[in-house]
C-alpha positions as CSV (number, residue, x, y, z in Angstrom):
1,X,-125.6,126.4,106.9
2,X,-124.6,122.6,105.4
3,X,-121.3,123.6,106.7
4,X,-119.7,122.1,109.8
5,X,-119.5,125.5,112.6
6,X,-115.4,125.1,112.4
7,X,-115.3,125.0,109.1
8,X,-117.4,128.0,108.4
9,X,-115.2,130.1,110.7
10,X,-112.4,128.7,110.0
11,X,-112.4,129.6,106.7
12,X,-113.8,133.1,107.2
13,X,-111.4,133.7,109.2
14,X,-108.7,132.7,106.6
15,X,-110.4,134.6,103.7
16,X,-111.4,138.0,106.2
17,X,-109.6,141.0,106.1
18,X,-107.8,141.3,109.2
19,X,-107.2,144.3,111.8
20,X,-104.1,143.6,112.0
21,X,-102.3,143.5,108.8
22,X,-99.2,142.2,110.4
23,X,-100.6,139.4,111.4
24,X,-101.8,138.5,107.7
25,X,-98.4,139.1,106.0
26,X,-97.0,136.8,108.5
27,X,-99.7,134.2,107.1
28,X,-98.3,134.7,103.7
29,X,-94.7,134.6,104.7
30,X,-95.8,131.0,106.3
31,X,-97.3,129.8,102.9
32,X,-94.8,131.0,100.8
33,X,-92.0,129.8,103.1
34,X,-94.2,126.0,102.3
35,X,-94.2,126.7,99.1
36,X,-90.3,127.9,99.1
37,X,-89.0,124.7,100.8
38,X,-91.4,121.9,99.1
39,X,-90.3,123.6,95.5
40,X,-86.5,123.3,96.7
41,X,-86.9,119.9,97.3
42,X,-88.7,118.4,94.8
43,X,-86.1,120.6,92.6
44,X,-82.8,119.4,94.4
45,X,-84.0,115.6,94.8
46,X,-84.6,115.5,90.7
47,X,-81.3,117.2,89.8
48,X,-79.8,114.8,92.2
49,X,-81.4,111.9,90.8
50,X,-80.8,112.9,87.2
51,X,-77.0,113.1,88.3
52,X,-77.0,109.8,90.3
53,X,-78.7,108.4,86.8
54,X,-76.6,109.7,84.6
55,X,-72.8,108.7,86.3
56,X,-74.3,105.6,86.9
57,X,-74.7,105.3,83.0
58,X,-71.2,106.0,82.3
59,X,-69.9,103.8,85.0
60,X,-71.9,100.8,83.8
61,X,-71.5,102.1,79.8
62,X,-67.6,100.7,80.5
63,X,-68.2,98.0,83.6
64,X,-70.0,95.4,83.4
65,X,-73.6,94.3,84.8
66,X,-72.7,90.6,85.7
67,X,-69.2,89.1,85.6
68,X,-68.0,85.6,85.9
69,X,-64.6,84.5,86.7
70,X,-62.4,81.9,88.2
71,X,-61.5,81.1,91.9
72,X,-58.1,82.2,91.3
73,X,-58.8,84.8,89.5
74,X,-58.4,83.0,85.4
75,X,-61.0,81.3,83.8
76,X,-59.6,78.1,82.2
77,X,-63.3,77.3,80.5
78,X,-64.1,80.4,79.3
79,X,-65.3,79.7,75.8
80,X,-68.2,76.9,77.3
81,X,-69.4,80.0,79.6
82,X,-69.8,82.5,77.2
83,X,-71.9,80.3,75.4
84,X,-73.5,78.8,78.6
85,X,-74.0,82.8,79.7
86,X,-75.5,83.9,76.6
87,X,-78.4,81.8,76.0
88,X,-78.7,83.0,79.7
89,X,-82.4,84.9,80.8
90,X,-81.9,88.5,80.7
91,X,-78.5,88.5,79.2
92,X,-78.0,90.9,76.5
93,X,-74.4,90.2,75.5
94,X,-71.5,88.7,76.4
95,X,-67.8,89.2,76.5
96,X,-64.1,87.8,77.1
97,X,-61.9,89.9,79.4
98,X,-58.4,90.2,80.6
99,X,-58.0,92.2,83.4
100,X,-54.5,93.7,84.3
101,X,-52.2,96.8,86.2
102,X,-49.4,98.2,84.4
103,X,-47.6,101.6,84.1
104,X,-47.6,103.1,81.0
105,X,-44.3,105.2,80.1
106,X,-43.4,107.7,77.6
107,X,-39.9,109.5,77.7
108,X,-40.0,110.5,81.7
109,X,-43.5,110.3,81.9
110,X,-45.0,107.4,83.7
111,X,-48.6,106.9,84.4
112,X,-50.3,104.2,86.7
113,X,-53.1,102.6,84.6
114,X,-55.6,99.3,84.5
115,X,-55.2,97.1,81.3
116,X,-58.4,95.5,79.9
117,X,-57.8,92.7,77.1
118,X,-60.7,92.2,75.3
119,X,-62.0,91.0,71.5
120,X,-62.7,94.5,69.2
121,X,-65.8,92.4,67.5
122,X,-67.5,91.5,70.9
123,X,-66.8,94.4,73.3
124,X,-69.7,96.5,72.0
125,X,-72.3,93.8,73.2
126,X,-71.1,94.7,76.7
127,X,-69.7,98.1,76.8
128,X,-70.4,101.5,75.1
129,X,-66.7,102.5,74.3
130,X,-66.8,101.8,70.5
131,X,-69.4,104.9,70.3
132,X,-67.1,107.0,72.5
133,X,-64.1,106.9,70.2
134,X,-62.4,110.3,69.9
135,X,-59.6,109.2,67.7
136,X,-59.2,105.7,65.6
137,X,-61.6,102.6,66.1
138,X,-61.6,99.4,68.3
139,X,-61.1,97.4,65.2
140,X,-57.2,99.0,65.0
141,X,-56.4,96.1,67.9
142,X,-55.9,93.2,66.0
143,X,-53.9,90.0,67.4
144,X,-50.1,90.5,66.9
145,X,-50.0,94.1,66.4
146,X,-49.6,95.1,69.8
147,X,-52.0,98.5,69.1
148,X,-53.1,100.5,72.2
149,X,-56.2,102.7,72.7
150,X,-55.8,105.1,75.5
151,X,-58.5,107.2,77.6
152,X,-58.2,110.6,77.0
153,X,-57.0,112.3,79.7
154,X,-54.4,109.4,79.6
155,X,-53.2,110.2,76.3
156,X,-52.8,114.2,77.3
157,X,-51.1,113.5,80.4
158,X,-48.9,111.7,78.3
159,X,-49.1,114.2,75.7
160,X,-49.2,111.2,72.6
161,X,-51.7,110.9,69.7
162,X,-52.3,108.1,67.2
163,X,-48.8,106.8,65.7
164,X,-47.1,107.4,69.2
165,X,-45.0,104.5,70.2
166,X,-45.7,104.3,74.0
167,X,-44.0,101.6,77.1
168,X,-46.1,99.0,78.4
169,X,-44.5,98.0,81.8
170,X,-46.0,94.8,83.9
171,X,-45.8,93.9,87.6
172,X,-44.5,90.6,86.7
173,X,-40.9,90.0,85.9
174,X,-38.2,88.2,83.6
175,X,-35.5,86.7,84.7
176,X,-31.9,87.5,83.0
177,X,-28.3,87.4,83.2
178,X,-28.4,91.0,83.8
179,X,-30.7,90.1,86.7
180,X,-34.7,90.6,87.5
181,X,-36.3,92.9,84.8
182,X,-39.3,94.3,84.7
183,X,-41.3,92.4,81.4
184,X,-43.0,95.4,79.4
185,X,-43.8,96.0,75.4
186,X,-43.8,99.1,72.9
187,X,-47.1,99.6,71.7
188,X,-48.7,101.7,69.2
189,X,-51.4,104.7,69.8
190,X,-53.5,103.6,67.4
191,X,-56.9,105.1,69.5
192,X,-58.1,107.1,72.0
193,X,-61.3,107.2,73.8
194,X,-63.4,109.6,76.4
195,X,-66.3,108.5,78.4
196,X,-66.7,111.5,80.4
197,X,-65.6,109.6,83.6
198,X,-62.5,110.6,84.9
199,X,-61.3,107.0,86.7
200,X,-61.5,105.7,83.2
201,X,-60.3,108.1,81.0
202,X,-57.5,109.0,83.0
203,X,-56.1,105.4,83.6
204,X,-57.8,102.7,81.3
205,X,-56.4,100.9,78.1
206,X,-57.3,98.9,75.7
207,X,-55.6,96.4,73.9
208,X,-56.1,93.4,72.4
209,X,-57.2,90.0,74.0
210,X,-54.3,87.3,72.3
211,X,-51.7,90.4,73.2
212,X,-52.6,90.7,76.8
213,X,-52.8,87.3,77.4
214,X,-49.2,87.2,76.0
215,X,-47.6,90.3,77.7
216,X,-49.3,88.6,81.3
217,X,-48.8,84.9,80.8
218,X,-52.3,84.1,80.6
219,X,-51.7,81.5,77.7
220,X,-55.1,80.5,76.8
221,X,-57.0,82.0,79.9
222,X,-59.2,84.9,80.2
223,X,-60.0,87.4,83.7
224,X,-63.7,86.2,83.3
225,X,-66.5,86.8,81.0
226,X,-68.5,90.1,81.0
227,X,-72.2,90.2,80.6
228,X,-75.0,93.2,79.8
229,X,-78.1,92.4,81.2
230,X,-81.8,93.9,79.5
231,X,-82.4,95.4,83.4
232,X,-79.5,96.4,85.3
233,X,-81.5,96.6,88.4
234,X,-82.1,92.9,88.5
235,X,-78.3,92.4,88.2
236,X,-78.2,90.9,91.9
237,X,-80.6,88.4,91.0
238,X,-79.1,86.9,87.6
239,X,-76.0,86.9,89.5
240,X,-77.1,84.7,92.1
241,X,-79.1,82.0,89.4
242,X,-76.3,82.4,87.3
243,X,-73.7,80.8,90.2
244,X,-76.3,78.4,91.0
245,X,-76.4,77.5,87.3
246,X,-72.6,77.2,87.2
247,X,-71.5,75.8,90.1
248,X,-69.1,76.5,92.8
249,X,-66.0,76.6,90.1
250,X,-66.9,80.0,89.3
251,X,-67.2,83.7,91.1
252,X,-70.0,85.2,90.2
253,X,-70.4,89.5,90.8
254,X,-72.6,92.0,90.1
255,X,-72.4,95.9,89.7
256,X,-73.9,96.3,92.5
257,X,-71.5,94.9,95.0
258,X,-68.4,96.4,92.7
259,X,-69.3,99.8,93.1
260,X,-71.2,99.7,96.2
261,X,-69.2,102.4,98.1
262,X,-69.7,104.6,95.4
263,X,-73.4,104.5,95.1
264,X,-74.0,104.1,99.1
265,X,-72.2,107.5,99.5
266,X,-74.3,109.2,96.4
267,X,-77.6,108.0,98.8
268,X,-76.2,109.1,101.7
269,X,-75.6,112.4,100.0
270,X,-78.8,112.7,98.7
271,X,-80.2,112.1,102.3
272,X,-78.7,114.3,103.8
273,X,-79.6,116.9,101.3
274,X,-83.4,115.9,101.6
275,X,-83.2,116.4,105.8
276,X,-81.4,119.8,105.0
277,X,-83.9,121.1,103.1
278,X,-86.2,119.6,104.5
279,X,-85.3,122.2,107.3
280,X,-86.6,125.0,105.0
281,X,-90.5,123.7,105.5
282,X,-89.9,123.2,109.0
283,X,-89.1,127.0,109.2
284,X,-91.9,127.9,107.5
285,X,-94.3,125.7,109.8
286,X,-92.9,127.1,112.6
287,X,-94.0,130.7,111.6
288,X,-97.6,129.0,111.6
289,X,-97.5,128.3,114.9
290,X,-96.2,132.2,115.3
291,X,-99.0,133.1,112.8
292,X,-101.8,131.4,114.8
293,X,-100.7,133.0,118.0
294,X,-101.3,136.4,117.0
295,X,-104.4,135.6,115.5
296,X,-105.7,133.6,118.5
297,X,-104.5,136.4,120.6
298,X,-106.3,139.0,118.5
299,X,-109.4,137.3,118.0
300,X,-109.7,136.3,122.0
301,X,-113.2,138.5,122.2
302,X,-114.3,136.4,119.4
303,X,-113.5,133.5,121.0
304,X,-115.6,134.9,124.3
305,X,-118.5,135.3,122.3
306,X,-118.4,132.0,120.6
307,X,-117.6,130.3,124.4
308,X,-120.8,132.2,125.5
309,X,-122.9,131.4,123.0
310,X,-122.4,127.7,123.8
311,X,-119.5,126.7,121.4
312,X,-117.3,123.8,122.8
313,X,-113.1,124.2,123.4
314,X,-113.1,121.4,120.7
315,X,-114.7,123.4,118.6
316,X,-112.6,126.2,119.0
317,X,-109.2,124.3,118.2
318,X,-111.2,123.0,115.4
319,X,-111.4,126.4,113.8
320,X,-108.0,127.7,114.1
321,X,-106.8,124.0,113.1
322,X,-108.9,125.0,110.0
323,X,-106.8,128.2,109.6
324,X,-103.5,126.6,110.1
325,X,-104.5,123.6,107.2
326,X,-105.3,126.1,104.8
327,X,-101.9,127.7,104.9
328,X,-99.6,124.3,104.9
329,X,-102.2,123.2,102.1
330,X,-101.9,126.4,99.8
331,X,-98.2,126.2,100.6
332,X,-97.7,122.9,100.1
333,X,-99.8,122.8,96.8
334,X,-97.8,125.9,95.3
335,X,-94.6,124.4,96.1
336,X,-95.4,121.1,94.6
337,X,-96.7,123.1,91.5
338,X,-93.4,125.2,91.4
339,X,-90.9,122.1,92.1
340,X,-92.3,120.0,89.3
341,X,-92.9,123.0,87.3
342,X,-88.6,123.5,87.7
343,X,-88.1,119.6,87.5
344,X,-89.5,119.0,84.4
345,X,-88.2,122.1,82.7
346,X,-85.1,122.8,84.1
347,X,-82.8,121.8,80.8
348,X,-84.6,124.9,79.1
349,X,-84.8,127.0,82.2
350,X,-81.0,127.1,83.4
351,X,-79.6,127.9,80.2
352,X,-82.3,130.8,79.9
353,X,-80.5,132.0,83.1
354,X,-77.0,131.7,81.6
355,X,-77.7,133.8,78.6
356,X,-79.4,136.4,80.4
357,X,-76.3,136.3,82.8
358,X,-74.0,135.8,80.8
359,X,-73.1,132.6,83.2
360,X,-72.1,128.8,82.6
361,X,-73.0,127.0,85.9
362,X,-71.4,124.0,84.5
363,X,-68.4,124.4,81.9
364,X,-68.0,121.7,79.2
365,X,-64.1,122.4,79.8
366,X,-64.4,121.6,83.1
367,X,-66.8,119.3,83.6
368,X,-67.8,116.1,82.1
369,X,-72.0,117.0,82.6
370,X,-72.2,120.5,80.9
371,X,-75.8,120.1,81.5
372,X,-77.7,119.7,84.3
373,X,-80.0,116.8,84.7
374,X,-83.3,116.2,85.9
375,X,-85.0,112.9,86.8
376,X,-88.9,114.2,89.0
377,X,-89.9,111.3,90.0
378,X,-93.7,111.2,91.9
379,X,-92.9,108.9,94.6
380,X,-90.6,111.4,96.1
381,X,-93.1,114.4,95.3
382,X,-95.7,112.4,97.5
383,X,-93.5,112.5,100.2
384,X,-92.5,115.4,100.3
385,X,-95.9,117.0,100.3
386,X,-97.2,114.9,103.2
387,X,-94.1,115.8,105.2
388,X,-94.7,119.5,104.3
389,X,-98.6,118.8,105.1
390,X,-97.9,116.8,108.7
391,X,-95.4,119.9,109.9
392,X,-97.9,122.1,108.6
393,X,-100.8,120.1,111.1
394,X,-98.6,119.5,113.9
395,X,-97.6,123.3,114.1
396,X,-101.6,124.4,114.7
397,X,-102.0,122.2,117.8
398,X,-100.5,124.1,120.2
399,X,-102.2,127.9,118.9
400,X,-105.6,125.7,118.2
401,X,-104.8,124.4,122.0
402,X,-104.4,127.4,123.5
403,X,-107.6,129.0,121.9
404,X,-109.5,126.3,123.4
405,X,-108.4,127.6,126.6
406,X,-109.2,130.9,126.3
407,X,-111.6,131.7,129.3
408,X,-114.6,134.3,128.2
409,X,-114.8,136.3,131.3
410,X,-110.6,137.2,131.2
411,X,-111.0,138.0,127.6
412,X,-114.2,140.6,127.6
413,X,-112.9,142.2,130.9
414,X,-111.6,145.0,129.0
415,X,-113.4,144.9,126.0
């Protein structure tokens, strides 16, 4: 009696035992179809997320947040900027680089590869490779000694370990009697790194600043100055104060405009994957508006009785909206409980599933993630659940519509 007349109904309806059982396991088939779709994507979106988060990691564990170089491409300064950049808000750490292209060349084998110069004692302010040493240290590259550490997949393509002697081979060239020569140097495996992304174990070394700015002519020159910020998200903004600090002399970039194809296509991946599933729950609140159908047309002497006894149309919509809310609710509620349920436990749950299977989804010898990640984050979960709620609305008005029209005297004619 404190309740409004739709809502009474309404919810009788949903809780009373129908006539026509089909009708109520199509009802359950629409809220676990809800349920299905919202836990799928609240699942998918944090697996995706924990990937995006963790080869983002790896990318920026070996480039860098912020990096400052020259207009043409060699800072002459450099030792004034790294001092200028450290004492710099937000900065971390910073670094002298020499960046380079060369070729690599053992025997017959000859791999393409990018060269980084850099100083053994100030590299791990900026980058994580020290910690992903498989072989040797960074210390091994000492000024004069013409030591090389290699990426791993480098060094088996190449099929060396430490002690190797391997070719050094440079895009520039020396001129001779014997004519133009390429300029290259025999260097010495003396490490060998893996940071579990391919474009940089494959074709990355290391060597030591004073030797790459001798094999490339830098003479006292760097590529630029690297620096780690405490917030890599605010990388964009200490790039742009940091050229206004500097001046025009100098090219200021960021990671975010370095690897900006990379991350644009991971987001328009993940989009896509959120409208595709997103699919799923518009299935499922479809089969409400097939649900609410039957229901309208099986309760149409109901609906005389109510018109009779002076109910309003608006009234009757009102009750089968009722109906239809309760099912994208329910649904919606149990899929959010299931998908953050999954999201929050899948590193135990998956490899539950693989020993009971006897399955790897991901093989540590074939990919670099053996595990797979999970990042739920509640922003996304809201949205989800109101889209899943709206579809779930929007699917009664046309059953809720048409029950309103229902005219008393057609429906008892044959009652």
């Amino acid at each position: 009696m404190f309740k409004p007349l739709e809502l009474y109904i309404g919810l009788r309806y949903t809780r009373a035992k129908r006539r026509n059982h089909f009708i109520s396991f199509i009802s359950l088939i629409s809220m676990l179809g809800i349920a299905l779709g919202v836990t799928a994507l609240i699942t998918v979106l944090s697996v995706m997320n924990g990937f995006q988060n963790e080869v983002r990691d790896r990318i920026l564990g070996m480039a860098a947040h912020v990096t400052v170089s020259g207009l043409d491409g060699r800072l002459h300064d450099w030792p004034e900027v790294l001092e200028k950049t450290r004492g710099f808000p937000h900065v971390l750490g910073a670094a002298p680089y020499i960046h380079a292209e060369g070729m690599v060349a053992l025997g017959d084998r000859v791999q393409g590869t990018m060269v980084r110069g850099l100083l053994p004692s100030q590299e791990p302010q900026v980058s994580v490779v020290g910690d992903k040493m498989v072989a040797g240290t960074l210390e091994v590259l000492q000024p004069g000694s013409f030591n090389i550490v290699l990426g791993s997949e480098l060094a088996t393509t190449l099929g060396v370990g430490i002690g190797d002697k391997v070719t050094l081979i440079t895009p520039s060239a020396n001129v001779s009697p014997a004519g133009i020569l390429p300029r290259l140097k025999r260097f010495t495996v003396a490490g060998v790194f893996e940071v579990g992304m391919f474009q940089y174990d494959s074709a990355l070394v290391l060597i030591h600043l004073r030797d790459a700015a001798k094999l490339y002519r830098f003479d006292e020159n760097v590529s630029g100055v690297r620096l780690k910020l405490d917030n890599m998200f605010i990388a964009p903004l200490v790039a742009t104060d940091l050229s206004d600090a500097l001046g025009e002399r100098y090219w200021v970039n960021d990671w975010t405009r370095s690897h900006t194809n990379y991350f644009r296509a991971l987001k328009i991946e993940k989009t896509a994957m959120f409208i595709i599933l997103l699919l799923i729950v518009a299935v499922a609140a479809f089969n409400i508006i097939s649900t609410l159908v039957m229901v309208v047309t099986d309760k149409q002497g109901d609906i005389a009785i109510l018109r009779t006894l002076g109910i309003s149309p608006a009234s009757v919509m009102g009750i089968f909206i009722v109906q239809g809310v309760v099912i994208g609710m329910v649904g919606t509620l149990l899929g959010i409980l299931g998908g953050v349920t999954l999201a929050l436990n899948i590193d135990t749950i998956v490899p539950a599933i693989e020993t009971a299977f006897g399955i790897q989804f991901l093989p540590s010898s074939v990919y670099y993630i053996s595990e797979l990640p999970s990042e739920l984050r509640w922003s996304e979960v809201t949205t989800i659940a109101t889209l899943a709620f709206v579809l779930s609305m929007l699917a009664t008005i046309y059953p809720a519509w048409r029950a309103s029209r229902v005219q008393p005297a057609e429906a008892l004619r044959y009652e």
